[in-house]
Structure formats: C-alpha cells, structure tokens
N, C-alpha and C positions, 0 to 999 in steps of 0.2 A: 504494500500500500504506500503510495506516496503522501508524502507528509504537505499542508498547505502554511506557506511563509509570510508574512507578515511583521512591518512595523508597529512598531504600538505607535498611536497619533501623538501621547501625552511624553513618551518619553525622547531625551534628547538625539539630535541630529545624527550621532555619531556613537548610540549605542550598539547593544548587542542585535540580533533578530529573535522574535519570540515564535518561537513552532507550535504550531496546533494539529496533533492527529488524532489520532482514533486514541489515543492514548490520554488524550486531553480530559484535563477534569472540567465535568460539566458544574454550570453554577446552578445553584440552589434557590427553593425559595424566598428565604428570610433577604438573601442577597438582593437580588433580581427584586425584592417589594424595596428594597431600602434605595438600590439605585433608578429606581418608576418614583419612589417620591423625590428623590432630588431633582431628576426630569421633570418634573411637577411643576416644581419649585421654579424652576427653569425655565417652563413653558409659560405657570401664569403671569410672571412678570415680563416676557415677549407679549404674552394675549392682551394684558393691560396696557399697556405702552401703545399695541397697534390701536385699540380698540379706542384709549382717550384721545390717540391722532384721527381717528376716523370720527369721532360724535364730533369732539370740536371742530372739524372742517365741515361737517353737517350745520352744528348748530350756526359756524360764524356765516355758512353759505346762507342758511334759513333768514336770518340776521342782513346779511345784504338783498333778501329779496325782501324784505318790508318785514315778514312775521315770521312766525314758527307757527304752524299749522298742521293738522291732523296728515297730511303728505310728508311732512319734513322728519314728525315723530314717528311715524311708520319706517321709512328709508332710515333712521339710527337704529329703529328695532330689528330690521332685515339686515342693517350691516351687522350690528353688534353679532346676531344669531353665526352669521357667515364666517367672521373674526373666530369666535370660538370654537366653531366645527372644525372646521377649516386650518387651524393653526396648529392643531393636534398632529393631520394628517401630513402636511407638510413639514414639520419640525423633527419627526419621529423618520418619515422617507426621506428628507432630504439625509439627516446624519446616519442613519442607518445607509444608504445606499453609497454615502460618499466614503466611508470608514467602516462601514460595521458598529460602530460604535457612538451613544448617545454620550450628551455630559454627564450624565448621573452614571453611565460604563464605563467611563473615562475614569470616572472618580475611583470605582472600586474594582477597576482592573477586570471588563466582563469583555466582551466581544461576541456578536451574533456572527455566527457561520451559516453556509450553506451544509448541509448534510453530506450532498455529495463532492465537497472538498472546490467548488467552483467559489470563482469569486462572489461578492454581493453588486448584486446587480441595482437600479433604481428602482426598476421594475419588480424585481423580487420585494426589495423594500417596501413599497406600493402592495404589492400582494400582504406580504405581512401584517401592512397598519390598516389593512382593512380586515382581514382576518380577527387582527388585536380586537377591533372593535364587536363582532362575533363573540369573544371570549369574553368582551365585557355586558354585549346584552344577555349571556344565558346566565344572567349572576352572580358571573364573578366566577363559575364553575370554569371554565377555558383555563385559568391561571390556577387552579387548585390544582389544576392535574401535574401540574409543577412537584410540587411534595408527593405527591402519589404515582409516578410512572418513574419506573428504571432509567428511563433517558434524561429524565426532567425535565421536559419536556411541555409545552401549554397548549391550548388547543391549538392557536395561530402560530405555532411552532410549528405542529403537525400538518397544516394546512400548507405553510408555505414553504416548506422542505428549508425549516432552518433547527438550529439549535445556540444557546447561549452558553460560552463557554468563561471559566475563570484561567486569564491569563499569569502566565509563569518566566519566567527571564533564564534562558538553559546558558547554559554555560559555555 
C-alpha cells in the first residue's frame, strides 16, 4: 500500500513531512467535537462580520431611498437567512478542499483524508458539507457514529468517502 504525503498547513516552511496511511490513527470523538466548536467559534465571528456588513448596507441603502419599508426589512431578512446558511457551507469546503484541514484541525492537529488515499478535492469537500449537514438533520445521530464505529467514522464521512485523521511528525 502506498503511503499518502503531506504538509501540515500550520507547521513551519522547512519542516519534516507528516505521513498518513492505513496505519494512521484515526481521530476520535471528544477531539473532532472540541475542534467543530473552535470552527464554530470561527465561523460565527466571519457570519457576524459578513452579516453586520450586509444589514448596514441594507439599512444605509433603505436610508438613501427616503425610508425603510416592509421591502427593505424583508431583503435584510433574506440576506441575513442567506449569510448564515451559506457561510457554513462555504467556510467548511473552501478549507477543507484547499488543505484538508479546518482552523479548529489546525488547532488540534486533525486532517480529513480521502479513504482511498487521493487527494481532497473541492468537490469532495462540497460532497462532505452537504453530507455534514444530513448528519446534522437526523439529530445529531451522523456524528454519534463517530464513538461507535471501528473506523470512527460519521455518517458524512461515510457518505463522502473521507475519514479524519490525528496527525503525527515521523521522524
């Protein structure tokens, strides 16, 4: 089996290479929730930021056409709605797709792989965080199967032929 290579994003210019193969320890639950709430953490303060730039160019626009009217407060509700769907899906595929890896895996040293040792694609990424969102409408059960499957594996893990691994510095 060939082994798949990579740089960590986080570590410096001129380190080691970190190997990932079938020999690789997979990450765990408790990990993988601790580094989703740092992502979190992450996201809401990008979703806030985009979102007080979009009302305030709403409201200052409503503002220059005379009033703020039942059109104007509808268009921030549709934006705002759009801002937070939206921000998720994009934030999660773009860093997953360009790295493998979110700020909150960065943090604790995690790395999503493909299964079959291919690179991460956008597109795979894309497949994923729509998946993700599947594991989060059956109640949260998609992410439970994390602690409870030999692979460790989540439902949109399964879905999109990935797996998350915790990275190691060989020698």
């Amino acid at each position: 089996m060939s082994n798949v290579e990579y740089c960590d994003p986080a570590a410096p210019v001129n380190s080691v290479y970190i190997v990932a193969g079938p020999e690789a320890r997979k990450a765990g639950f408790w990990i993988r929730l601790t580094a989703w709430i740092a992502d979190l953490v992450c996201l809401f303060l990008v979703t806030m930021t985009l979102t007080f730039v979009a009302l305030t160019t709403i409201y200052l626009g409503g503002q220059l056409g005379g009033e703020i009217n039942d059109q104007v407060i509808a268009l921030a509700g549709y934006a705002s709605a759009a801002i937070v769907l939206l921000s998720g899906l994009v934030y999660f595929t773009i860093f997953v797709g360009s790295c493998g890896q979110t700020p909150g895996k960065m943090l604790f040293r995690l790395k999503i792989i493909r299964v079959n040792n291919r690179e991460m694609t956008y597109g795979r990424a894309l497949i994923r965080s729509l998946c993700w969102m599947l594991s989060l409408l059956l109640f949260g059960l998609g992410f439970l199967m994390i602690a409870f499957t030999r692979q460790k594996r989540a439902l949109h893990d399964m879905l999109a032929g990935t797996s998350v691994i915790r990275l190691s510095r060989s020698l």
